[in-house]
Residue, then its C-alpha position, 0 to 999 in steps of 0.5 A: x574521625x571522618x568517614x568518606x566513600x570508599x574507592x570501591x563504593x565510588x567505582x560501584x556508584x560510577x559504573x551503576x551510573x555508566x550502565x544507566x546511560x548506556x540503556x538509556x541512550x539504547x532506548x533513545x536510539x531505538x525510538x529514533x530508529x523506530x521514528x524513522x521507519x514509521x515515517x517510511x511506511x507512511x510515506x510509502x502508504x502515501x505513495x501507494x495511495x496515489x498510485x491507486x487513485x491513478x489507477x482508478x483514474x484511468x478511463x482507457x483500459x488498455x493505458x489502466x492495465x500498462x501501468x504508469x511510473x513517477x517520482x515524488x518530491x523526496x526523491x522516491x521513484x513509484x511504478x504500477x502495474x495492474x492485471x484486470x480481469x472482466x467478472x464474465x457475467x457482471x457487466x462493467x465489472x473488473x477484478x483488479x491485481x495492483x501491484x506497486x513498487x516504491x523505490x526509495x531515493x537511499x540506494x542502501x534501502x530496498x524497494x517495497x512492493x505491494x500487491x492489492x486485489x479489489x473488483x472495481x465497477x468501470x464502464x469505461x473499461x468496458x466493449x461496448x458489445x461485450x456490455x451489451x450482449x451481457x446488459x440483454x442477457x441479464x433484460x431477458x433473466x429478469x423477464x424469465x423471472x418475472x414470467x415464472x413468478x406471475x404463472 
């Protein structure tokens, strides 16, 4: 007497089959999704970068504080902007809000802002009076100083 599978243990095994492959090919579309939203960012990251290296190569701080925009290779389009603040009492030392948009080349993704906070030492951004007036404040704090730790 032969044996042979049974329909229903066919059909059992066919559709054990058909529910790997469907987990499988999730898995597969999901790391290819995951793929792709990681080349974002990286670009984006890259994008920001520049823009802060713009920034930071600004010597005027009038031109610093407008902003730039520009567009990269793939399409994408990157403004910036930047509020900057004197320390007050530090000269040559600024407080720095960077905000930079990316906006993607795709219409159906939306744009990514990112805003920064850092102090930054420039002199170029500097009065000059400002600077001064502050340079012989702190000449004359160092004096006061002095002066105590001698008496």
């Amino acid at each position: 007497m032969r044996r042979g599978f049974t329909i229903i243990e066919v059909l059992v095994a066919l559709a054990v089959f058909a529910y790997a492959a469907i987990v499988m090919s999730a898995s597969y579309i999901g790391v290819l999704n995951a793929y792709g939203r990681a080349h974002i960012v990286m670009q984006t990251d890259e994008d920001v970068k520049f823009a802060r290296a713009e920034l930071l190569n600004q010597s005027d701080y009038t031109t610093a504080q407008a902003g730039d925009t520009f567009d990269t290779v793939d399409g994408r389009n990157v403004s910036w902007v930047a509020t900057i603040n004197d320390q007050g009492t530090i000269p040559d030392l600024f407080a720095v809000n960077f905000q930079c948009t990316v906006t993607p080349a795709d219409t159906t993704v939306q744009p990514q802002t990112t805003t920064e906070s850092f102090i930054v030492l420039r002199p170029t951004w500097s009065d000059p009076a400002t600077r001064t007036s502050l340079q012989q404040a702190d000449r004359q704090n160092i004096r006061n100083l002095n002066a105590a730790q001698t008496q």
